[in-house]
C-alpha positions in Angstrom: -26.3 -10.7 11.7 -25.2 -8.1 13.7 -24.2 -4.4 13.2 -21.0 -3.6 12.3 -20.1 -1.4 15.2 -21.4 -4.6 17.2 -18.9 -6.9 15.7 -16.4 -4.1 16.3 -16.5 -4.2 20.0 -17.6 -7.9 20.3 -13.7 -8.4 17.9 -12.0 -5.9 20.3 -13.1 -7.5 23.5 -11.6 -11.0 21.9 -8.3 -9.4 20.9 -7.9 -7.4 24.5 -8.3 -10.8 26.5 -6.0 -12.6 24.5 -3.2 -10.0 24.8 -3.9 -9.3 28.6 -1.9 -12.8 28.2 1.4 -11.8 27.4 0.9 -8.3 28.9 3.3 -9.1 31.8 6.3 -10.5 29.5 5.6 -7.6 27.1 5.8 -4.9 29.6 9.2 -6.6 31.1 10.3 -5.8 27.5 9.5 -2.9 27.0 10.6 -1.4 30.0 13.9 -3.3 28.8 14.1 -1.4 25.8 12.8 2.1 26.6 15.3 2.4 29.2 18.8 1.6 26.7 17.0 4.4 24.0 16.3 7.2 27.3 20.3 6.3 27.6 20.5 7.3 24.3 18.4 10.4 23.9 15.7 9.2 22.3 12.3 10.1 23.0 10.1 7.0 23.2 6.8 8.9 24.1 7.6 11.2 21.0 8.0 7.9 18.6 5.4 5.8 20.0 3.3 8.5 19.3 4.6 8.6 15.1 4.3 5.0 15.2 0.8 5.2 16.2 -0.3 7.8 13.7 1.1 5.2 10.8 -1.9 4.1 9.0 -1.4 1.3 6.4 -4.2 0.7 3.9 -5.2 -2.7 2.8 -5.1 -3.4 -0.4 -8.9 -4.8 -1.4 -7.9 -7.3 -3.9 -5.3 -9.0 -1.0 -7.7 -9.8 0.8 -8.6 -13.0 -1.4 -6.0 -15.8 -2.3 -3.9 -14.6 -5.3 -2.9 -16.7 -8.4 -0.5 -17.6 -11.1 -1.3 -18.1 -14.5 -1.2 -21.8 -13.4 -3.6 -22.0 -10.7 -5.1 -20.4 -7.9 -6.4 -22.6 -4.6 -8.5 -20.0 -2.4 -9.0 -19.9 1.0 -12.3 -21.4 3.3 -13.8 -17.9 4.3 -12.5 -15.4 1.5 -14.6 -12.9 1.2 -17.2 -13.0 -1.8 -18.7 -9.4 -1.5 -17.5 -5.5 -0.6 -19.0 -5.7 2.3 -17.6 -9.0 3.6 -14.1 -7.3 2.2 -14.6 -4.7 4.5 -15.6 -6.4 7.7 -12.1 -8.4 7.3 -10.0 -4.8 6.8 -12.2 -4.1 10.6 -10.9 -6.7 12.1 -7.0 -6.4 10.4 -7.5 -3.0 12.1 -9.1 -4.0 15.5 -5.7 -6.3 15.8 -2.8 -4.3 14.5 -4.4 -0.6 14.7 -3.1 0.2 11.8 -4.8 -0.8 9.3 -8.0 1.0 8.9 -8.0 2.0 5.1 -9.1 0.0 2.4 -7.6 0.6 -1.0 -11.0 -0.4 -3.5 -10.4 -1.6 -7.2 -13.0 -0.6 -9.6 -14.6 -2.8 -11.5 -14.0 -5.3 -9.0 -14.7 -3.6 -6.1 -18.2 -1.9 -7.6 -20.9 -1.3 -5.3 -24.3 -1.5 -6.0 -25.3 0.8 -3.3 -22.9 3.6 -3.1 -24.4 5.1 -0.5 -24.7 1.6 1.9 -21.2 1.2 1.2 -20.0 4.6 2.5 -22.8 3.8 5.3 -21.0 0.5 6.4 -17.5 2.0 6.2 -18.6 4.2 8.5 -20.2 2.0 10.5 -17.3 -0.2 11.0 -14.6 2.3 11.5 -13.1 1.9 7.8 -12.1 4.6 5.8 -11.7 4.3 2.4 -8.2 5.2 1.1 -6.7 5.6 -2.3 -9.6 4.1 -5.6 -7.7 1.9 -8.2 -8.7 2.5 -12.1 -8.1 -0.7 -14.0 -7.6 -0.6 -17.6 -5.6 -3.9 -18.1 -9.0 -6.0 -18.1 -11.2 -5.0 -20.4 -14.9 -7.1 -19.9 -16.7 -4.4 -22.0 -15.9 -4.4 -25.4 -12.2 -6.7 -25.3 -12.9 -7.9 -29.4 -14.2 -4.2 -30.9 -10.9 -3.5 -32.8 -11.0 0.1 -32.0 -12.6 0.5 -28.9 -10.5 -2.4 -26.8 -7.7 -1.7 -24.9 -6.0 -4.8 -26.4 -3.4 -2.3 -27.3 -3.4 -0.1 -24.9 -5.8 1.9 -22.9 -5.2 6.1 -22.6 -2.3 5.6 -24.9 -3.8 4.0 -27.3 -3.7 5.0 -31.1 -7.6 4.8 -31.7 -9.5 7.4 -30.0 -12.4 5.5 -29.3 -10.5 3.0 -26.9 -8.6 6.5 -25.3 -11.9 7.7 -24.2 -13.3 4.7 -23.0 -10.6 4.6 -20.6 -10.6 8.4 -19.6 -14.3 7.6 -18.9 -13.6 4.9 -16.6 -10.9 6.9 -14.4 -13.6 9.9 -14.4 -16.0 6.9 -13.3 -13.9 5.9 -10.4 -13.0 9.5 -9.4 -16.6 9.8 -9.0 -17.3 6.6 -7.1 -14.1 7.2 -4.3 -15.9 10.9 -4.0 -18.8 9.4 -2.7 -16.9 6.7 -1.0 -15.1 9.3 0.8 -11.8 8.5 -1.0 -9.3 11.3 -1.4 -7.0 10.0 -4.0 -6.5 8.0 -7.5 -4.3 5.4 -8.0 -3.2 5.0 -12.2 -1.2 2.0 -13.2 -0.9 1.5 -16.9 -0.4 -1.6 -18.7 0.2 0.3 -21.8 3.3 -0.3 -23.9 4.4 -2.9 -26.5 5.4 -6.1 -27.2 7.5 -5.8 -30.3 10.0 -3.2 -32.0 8.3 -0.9 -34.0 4.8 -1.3 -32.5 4.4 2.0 -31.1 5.4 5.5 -31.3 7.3 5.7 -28.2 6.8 9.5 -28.1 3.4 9.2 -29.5 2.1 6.8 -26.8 3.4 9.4 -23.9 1.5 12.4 -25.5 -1.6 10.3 -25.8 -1.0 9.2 -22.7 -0.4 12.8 -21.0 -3.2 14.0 -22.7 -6.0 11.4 -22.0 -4.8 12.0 -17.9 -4.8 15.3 -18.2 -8.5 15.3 -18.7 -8.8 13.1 -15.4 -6.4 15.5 -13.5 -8.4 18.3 -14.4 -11.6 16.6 -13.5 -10.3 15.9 -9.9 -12.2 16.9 -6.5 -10.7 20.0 -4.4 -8.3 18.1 -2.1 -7.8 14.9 -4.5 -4.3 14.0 -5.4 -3.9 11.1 -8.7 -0.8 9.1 -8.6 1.3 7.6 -11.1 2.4 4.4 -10.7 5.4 3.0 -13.0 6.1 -0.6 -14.1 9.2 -1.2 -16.8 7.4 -4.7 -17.8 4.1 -6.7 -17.4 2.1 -7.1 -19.3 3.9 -5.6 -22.2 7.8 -7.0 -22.5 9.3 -4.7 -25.2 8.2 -1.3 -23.7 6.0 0.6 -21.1 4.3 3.8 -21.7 5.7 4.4 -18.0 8.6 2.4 -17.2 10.4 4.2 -14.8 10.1 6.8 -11.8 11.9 9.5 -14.4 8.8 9.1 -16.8 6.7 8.9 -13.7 7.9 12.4 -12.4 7.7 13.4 -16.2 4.0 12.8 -15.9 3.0 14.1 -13.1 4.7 17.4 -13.6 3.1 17.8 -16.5 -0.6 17.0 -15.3 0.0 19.9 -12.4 0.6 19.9 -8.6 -2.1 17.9 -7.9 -0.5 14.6 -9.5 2.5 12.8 -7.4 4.0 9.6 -8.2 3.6 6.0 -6.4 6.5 3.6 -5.9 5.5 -0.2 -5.8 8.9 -2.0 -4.7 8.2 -4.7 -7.0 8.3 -2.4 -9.6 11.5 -2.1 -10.4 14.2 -3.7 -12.7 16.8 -5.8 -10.6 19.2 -4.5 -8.2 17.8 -0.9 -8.9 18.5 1.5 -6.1 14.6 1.6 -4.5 15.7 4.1 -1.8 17.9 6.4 -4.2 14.6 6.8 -6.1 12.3 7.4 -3.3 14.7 10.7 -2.3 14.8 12.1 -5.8 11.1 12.3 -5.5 11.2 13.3 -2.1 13.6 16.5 -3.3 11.2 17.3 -5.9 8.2 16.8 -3.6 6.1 14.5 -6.1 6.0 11.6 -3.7 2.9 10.2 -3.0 2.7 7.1 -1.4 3.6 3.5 -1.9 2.8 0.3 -2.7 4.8 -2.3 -0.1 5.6 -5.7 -1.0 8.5 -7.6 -1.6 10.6 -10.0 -4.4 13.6 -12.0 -4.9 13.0 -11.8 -9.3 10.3 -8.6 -10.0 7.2 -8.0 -9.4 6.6 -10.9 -7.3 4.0 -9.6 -4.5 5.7 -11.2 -1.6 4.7 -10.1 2.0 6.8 -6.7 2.4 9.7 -7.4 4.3 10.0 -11.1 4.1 13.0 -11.3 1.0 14.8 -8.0 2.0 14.2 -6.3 5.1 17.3 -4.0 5.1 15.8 -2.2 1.9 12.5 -1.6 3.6 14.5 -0.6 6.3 16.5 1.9 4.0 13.1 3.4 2.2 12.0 3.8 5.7 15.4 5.8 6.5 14.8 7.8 3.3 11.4 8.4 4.3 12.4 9.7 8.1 15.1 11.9 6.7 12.6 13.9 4.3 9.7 14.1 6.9 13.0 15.4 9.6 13.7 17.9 6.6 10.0 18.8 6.1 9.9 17.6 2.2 6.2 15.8 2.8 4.5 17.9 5.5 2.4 19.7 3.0 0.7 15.9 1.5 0.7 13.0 3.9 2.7 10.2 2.3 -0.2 7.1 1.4 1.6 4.3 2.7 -0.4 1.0 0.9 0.1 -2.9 0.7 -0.4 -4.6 -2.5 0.8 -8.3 -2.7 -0.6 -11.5 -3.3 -0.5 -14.7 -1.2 -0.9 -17.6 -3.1 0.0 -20.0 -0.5 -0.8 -17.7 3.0 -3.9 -17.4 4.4 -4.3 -13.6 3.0 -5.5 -12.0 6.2 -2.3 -13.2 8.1 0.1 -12.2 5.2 -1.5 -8.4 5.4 -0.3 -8.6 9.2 2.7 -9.7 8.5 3.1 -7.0 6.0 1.9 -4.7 8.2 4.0 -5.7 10.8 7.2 -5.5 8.8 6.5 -1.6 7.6 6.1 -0.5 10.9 9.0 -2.1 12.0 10.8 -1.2 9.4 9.9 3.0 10.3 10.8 2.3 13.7 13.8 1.0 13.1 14.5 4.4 10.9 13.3 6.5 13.5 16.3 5.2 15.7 19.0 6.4 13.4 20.5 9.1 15.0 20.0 11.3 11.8 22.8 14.4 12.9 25.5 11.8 13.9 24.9 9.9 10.4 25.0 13.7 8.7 28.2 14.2 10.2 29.4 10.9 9.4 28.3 11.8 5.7 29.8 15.4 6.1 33.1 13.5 6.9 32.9 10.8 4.0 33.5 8.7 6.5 31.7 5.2 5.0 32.7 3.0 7.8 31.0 5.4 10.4 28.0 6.2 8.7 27.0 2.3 8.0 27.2 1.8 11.8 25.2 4.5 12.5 22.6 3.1 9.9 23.0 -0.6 10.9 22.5 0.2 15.0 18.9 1.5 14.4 18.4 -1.6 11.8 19.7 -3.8 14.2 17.6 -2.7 16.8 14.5 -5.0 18.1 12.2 -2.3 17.7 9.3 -4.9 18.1 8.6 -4.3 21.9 7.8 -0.5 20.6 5.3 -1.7 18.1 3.3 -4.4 20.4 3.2 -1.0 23.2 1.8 1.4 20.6 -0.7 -1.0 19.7 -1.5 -1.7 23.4 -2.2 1.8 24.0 -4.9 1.5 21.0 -6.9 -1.7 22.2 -4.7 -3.7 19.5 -3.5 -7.1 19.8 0.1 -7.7 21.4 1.0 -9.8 18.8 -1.6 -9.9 15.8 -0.7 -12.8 13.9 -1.2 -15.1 17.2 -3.9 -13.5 18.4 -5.7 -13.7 14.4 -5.2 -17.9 15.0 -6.3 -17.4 18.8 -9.3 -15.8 18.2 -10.6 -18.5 15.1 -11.1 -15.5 12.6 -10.3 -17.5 9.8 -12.3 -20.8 11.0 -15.8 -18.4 11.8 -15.5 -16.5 8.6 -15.5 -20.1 6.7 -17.8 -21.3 9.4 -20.4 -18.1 7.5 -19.3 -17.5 3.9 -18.3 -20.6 3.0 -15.6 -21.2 0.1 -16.6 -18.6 -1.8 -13.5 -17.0 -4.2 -12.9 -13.3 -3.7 -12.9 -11.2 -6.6 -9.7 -9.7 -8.4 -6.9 -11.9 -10.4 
């Protein structure tokens, strides 16, 4: 087998010749395009340089075929260990050059080696982004009445089960230190099913309380997010619904807790974008979890059911960077979806594809003309100014950035070109990748 930084070059060598292809067409394009956005004032060395500095961590669990609660038909190839999980988030990066985070998931993601695992991140040019806690499977003790989290985990009314899962987020906290992580990712699945099963103030204290103990136990430089659901698993009621409770949280726990938005998880036809600027004014936004849905929290590949919302998160997102409302805490910009019928690895570059499109795109509004527009209240106006940078083919910007880093031209083709999928099979066999 060979070394990781071996593989590295042998992958970047494979992924250069194929898009020293389509270099020709591609510089005809760009050259196209770069010239109509000098016309219009825009600096294109200035945003190919944002664009490149976008990094968009992958999502550990994605990296297997998901499920429903019907069935789940996994891919030849998926990878069977954390190792194997990594290796594929190397070669996501080596094609799109973006992608060189991997978001872990503890217990699923658990190393036995903690120290050969930060080696071989290392080794293959992976860094290890935000650590998932997961307190919605318990294996441990799921029939002890008072120590399950049948009923909740850090908001749950016997103590026992509380400090169990406190114990577990201090565990993961501990791991993603030595894994060289730098944040904690908290999504709940507390809440209820029925009327009257809870305490609905009750289960927030308990649930303040229990994180406060995590906040408080967090590394200099660590940042915990709080990421809100309004249903699933529980149907009546969710300890944190919404991004109001969310904010409610994390002001309580202290400046060191912000709040994650996952685009799935919101009730229909709520304003996604209205919700990221409120967080942005208050400066408690964190990152994100990108996907997409046409019902709720479906885990579609972001971008693929509703682009011009990505498109308008993106615009909220470029307006509070222009403002300078997240200079002081990089935003963590994460995937997390699940491909039941997509090859995994080619739904994460598709994903990945759409973001950065999507913050191109933003980065084209002309922001003063749209302020003026606003100043004005003139509507008409101000969605043409929105609608020309969404309208844009930013795409020829994207395939240059990643040019200038070694990437591929065109990832998806050149993932299918270079027989990823076929050689990983070809060595792991049909193993099933951990996670749901």
């Amino acid at each position: 087998m060979s070394s990781p930084e071996a593989a590295r070059r042998a992958l970047a060598a494979r992924v250069a010749e194929v898009a020293s292809r389509g270099a020709a067409a591609h510089q005809e394009e760009f050259g196209q395009l770069a010239a109509r956005l000098a016309r219009r004032g825009v600096d294109v060395e200035a945003l190919l340089a944002r664009l490149a500095s976008l990094r968009i961590a992958v999502p550990s669990w994605a990296l297997g075929t998901g499920g429903t609660r019907f069935g789940r038909f996994p891919e030849a190839g998926e990878p069977a260990t954390l190792f194997q999980k990594i290796d594929d988030v190397a070669a996501l990066d080596a094609l799109t050059g973006a992608n060189g985070e991997v978001s872990l998931h503890i217990p699923w993601d658990e190393p036995g080696d903690v120290a050969a695992a930060r080696q071989y991140l290392e080794a293959s040019g992976v860094a290890c982004g935000p650590i998932n806690s997961n307190t919605f499977q318990d294996g441990a003790r799921p029939n002890d009445p008072r120590a399950s989290w049948k009923f909740g985990s850090v908001s749950n009314a016997f103590e026992e089960a509380r400090a169990r899962a406190v114990d577990h987020n201090l565990h993961v906290v501990d791991l993603g230190a030595r894994l060289g992580s730098r944040a904690l990712t908290v999504w709940l699945p507390d809440g209820s099913n029925h009327p009257g099963q809870h305490d609905f103030r009750g289960a927030l204290d308990r649930t303040i309380d229990s994180l406060r103990r995590v906040h408080e136990a967090l590394p200099p430089g660590w940042s915990m997010y709080t990421e809100h659901k309004p249903f699933e698993p529980a149907f009546y009621s969710s300890v944190n619904p919404d991004w109001g409770a969310s904010l409610l949280v994390a002001r309580e726990l202290g400046e060191n807790c912000r709040c994650l938005v996952d685009l799935g998880h919101h009730l229909p036809n709520a304003n996604i974008e209205q919700v990221v600027a409120m967080l942005l004014r208050e400066r408690r936004l964190g990152g994100f979890h990108f996907n997409d849905s046409s019902y709720g929290d479906d885990d579609l590949t972001a971008g693929s059911i509703r682009p011009y919302r990505l498109f308008l998160v993106c615009c909220e997102l470029a307006a509070g960077e222009a403002d300078g409302l997240v200079d002081d805490h990089p935003l963590d910009l994460m995937i997390d979806a699940s491909h039941n019928i997509k090859d995994p690895m080619e739904d994460i570059l598709q994903s990945t594809e759409a973001i950065l499109l999507a913050h191109a795109q933003a980065f084209l509004v002309d922001r003063a003309a749209l302020r003026a527009a606003q100043s004005a209240n003139d509507a008409a106006l101000a969605q043409e100014i929105l609608q020309d940078g969404f309208r844009t083919d930013a795409r020829p910007l994207l395939r240059e950035a990643r040019r200038r880093k070694g990437a591929a031209l065109e990832p998806l083709r050149a993932f299918r070109e270079i027989g990823y999928r076929a050689e990983a099979a070809a060595r792991r066999g049909h193993a099933r990748a951990t996670g749901l």
